[in-house]
C-alpha atoms as one frame of an Amber mdcrd trajectory, in Angstrom:
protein
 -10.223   0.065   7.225  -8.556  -1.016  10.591 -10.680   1.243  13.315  -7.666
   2.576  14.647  -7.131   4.713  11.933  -8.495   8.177  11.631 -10.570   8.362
   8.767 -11.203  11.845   6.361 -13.592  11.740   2.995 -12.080  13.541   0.782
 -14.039  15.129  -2.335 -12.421  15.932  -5.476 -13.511  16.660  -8.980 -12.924
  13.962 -12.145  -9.641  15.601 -13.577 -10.733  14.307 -16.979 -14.999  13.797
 -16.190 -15.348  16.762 -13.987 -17.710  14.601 -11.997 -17.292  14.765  -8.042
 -16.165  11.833  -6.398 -15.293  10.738  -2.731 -12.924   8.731  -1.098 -12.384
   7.266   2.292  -8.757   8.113   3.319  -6.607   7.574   6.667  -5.417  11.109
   7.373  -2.639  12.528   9.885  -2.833  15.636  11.806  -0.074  18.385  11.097
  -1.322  21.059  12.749  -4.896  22.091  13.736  -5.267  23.367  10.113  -3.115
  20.827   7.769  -3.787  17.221   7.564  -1.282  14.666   5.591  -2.944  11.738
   3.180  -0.993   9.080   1.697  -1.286   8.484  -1.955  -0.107   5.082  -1.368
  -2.479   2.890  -3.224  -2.299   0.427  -0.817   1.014  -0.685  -2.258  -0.286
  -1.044  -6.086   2.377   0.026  -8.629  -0.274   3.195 -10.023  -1.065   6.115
  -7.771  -4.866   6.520  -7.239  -7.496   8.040  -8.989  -7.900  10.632  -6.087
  -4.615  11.477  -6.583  -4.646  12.951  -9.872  -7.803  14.748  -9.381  -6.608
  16.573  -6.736  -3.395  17.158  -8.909  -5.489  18.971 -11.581  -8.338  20.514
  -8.971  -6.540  21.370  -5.629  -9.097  23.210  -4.129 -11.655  21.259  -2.829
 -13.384  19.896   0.160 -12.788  17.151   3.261 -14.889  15.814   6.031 -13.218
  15.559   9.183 -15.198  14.376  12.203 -17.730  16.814  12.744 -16.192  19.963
   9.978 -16.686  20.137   6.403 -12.949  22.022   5.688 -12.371  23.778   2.079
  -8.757  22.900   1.430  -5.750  23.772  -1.072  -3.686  20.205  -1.882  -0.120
  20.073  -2.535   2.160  17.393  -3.188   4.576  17.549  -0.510   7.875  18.440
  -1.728  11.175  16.222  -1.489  12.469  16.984   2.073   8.257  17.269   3.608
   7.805  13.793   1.922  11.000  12.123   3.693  10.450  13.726   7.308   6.673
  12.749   7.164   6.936   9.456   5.482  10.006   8.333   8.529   7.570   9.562
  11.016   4.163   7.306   9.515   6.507   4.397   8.924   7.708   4.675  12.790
   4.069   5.331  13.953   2.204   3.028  11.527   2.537  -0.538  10.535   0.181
  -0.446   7.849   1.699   2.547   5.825   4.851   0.484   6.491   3.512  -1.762
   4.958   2.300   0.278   1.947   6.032   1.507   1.506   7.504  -1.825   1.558
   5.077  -3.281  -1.320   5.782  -0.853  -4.190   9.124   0.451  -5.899   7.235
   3.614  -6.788   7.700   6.917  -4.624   4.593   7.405  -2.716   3.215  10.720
  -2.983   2.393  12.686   0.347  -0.461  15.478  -0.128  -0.939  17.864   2.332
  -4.561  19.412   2.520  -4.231  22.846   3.852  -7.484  24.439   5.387  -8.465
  27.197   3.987 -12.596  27.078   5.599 -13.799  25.190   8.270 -17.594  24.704
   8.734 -19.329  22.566  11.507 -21.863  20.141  10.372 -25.856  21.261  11.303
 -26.336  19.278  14.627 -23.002  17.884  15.269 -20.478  18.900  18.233 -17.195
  17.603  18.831 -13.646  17.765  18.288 -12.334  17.552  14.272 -11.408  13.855
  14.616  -9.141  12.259  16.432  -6.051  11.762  14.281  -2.895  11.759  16.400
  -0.447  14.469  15.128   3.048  13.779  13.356
């Protein structure tokens, strides 16, 4: 993933398996407890795995820079999805890119904190993403 990208892993739970998985994901700051991923797929016509396990298990857990956060998912409804998706097309050429290389809506999830732990031994700021 391009570095210039601020990168979350995001855990969820098989929605079928019930086994954990991870998942590298470019995140965007909403506020200091809300953070916006992209279900974009990198443009392929099928949302992700990740997507649908979060669908059926919202509550789960992300890394961000030095915090482990418990968060509640949520698809972002109608009106969320447009203002967020106009302001990461304007800010970022690769979800612009995303956007332009599938005729499928691409869902927005917003991962609401709802716990924030520090990881043992590490200080610092909760990444850097820029906020939308």
């Amino acid at each position: 993933m391009p570095s210039d990208l601020s990168i979350l892993r995001l855990h969820t739970t098989g929605a079928r398996t019930g086994v954990e998985h991870v998942a590298p994901l470019a995140y965007w700051r909403l506020t200091d407890t809300a953070v916006a991923v992209l279900a974009s797929n990198r443009g392929a016509p099928r949302h992700p795995a990740w997507y649908h396990n979060l669908v059926a298990n919202p509550v789960t857990t992300v890394e961000i820079g030095a915090e482990t956060w418990t968060v509640r998912a949520h698809v972002a409804d109608a009106d969320e999805r447009t203002r967020i998706i106009r302001r990461l097309v304007a800010h970022s050429g690769l979800v612009r890119d995303a956007v332009s290389r599938t005729s499928r809506e691409i869902p927005v999830v917003i991962l609401e904190m709802l716990a924030r732990t520090p990881h043992a031994g590490l200080r610092g700021a909760a990444g850097g993403a820029t906020a939308i």
